[in-house]
C-alpha atoms as a printed R data frame, in Angstrom:
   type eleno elety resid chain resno       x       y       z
1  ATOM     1    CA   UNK     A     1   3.121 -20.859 -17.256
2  ATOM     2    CA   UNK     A     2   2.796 -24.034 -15.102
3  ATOM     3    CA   UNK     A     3  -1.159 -25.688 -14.746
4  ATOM     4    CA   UNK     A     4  -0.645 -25.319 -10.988
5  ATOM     5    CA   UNK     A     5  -0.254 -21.572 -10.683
6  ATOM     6    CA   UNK     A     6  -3.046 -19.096 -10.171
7  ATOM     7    CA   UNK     A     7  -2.632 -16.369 -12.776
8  ATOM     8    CA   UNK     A     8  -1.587 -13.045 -10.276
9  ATOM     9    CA   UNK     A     9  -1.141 -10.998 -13.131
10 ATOM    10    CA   UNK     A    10  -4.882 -11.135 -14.836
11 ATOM    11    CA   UNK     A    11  -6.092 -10.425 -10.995
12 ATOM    12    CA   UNK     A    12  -4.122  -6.883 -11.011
13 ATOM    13    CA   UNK     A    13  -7.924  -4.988 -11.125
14 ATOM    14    CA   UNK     A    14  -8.629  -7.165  -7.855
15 ATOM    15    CA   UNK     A    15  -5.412  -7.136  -5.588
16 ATOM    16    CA   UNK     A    16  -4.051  -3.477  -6.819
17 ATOM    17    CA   UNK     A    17  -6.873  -0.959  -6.973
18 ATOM    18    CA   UNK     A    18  -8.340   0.899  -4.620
19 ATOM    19    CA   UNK     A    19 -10.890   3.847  -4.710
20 ATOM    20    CA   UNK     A    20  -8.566   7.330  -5.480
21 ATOM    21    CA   UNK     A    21 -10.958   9.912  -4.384
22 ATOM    22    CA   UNK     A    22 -11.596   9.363  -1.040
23 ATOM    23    CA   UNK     A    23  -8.477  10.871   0.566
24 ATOM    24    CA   UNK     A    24  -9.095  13.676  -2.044
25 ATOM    25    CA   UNK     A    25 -12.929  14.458  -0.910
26 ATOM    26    CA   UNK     A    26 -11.599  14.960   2.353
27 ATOM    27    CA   UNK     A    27  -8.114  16.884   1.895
28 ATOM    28    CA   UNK     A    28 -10.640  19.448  -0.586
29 ATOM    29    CA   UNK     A    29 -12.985  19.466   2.751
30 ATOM    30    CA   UNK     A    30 -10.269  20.459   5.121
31 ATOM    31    CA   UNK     A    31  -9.009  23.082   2.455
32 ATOM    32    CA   UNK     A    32 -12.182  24.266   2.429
33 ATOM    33    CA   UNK     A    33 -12.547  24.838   6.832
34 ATOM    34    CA   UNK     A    34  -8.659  26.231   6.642
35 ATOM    35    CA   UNK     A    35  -9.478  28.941   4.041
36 ATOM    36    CA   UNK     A    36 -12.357  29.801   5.642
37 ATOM    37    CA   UNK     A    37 -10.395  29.901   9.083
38 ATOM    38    CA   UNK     A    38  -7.885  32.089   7.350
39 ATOM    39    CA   UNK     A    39 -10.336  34.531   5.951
40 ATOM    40    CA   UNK     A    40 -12.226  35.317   9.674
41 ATOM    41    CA   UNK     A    41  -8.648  35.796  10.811
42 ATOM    42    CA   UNK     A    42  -6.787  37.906   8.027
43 ATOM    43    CA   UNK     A    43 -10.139  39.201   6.317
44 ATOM    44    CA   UNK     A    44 -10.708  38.371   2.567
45 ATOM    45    CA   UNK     A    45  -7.122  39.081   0.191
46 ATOM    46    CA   UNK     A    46  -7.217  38.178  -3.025
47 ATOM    47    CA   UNK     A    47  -5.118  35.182  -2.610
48 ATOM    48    CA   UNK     A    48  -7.605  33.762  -0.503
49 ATOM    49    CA   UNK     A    49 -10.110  34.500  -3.116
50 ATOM    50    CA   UNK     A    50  -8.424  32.675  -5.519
51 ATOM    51    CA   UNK     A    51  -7.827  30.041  -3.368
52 ATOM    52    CA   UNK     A    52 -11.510  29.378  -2.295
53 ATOM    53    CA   UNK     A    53 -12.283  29.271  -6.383
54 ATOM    54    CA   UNK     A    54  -9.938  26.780  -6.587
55 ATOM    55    CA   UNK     A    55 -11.585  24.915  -3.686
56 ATOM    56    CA   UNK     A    56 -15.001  25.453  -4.757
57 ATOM    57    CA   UNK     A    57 -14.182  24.001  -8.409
58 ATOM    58    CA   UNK     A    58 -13.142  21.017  -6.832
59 ATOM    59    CA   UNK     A    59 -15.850  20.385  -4.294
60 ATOM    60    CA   UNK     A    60 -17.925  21.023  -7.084
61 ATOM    61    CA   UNK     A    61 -16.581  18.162  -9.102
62 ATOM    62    CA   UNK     A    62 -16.852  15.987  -6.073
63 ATOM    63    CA   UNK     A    63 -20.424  17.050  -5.931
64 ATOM    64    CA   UNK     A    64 -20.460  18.271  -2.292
65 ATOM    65    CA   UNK     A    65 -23.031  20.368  -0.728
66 ATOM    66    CA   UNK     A    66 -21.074  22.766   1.199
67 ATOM    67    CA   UNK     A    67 -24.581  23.192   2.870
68 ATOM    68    CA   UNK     A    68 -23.461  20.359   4.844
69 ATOM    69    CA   UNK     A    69 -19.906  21.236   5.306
């Protein structure tokens, strides 16, 4: 490699990345208000049950207080 030229390659951490899990916290959210949408409307199945686990395990590992929701 020339003198001249900045290394791109070792700045890959810096130029490429980006933080993952904030389009995730708030697709998990919106889950969360559409499920719960569902339920007043076409009472509680047991689809929607699972799906709400499924929700809840993930706002869980987000560590959101669905207090606050």
């Amino acid at each position: 490699m020339p003198a001249n030229k900045r290394p791109r390659r070792l700045n890959y951490a810096v130029n490429k990345k980006w933080p993952k899990t904030g389009w995730k916290v708030g697709q998990a959210v919106s889950h969360y208000k559409k499920l719960l949408q569902r339920i007043e409307f076409e009472w509680e199945t047991k689809w929607l049950q699972n799906a709400v686990k499924i929700v809840m395990v993930k706002l869980k590992k987000y560590q959101i207080n669905l207090n606050k929701i």
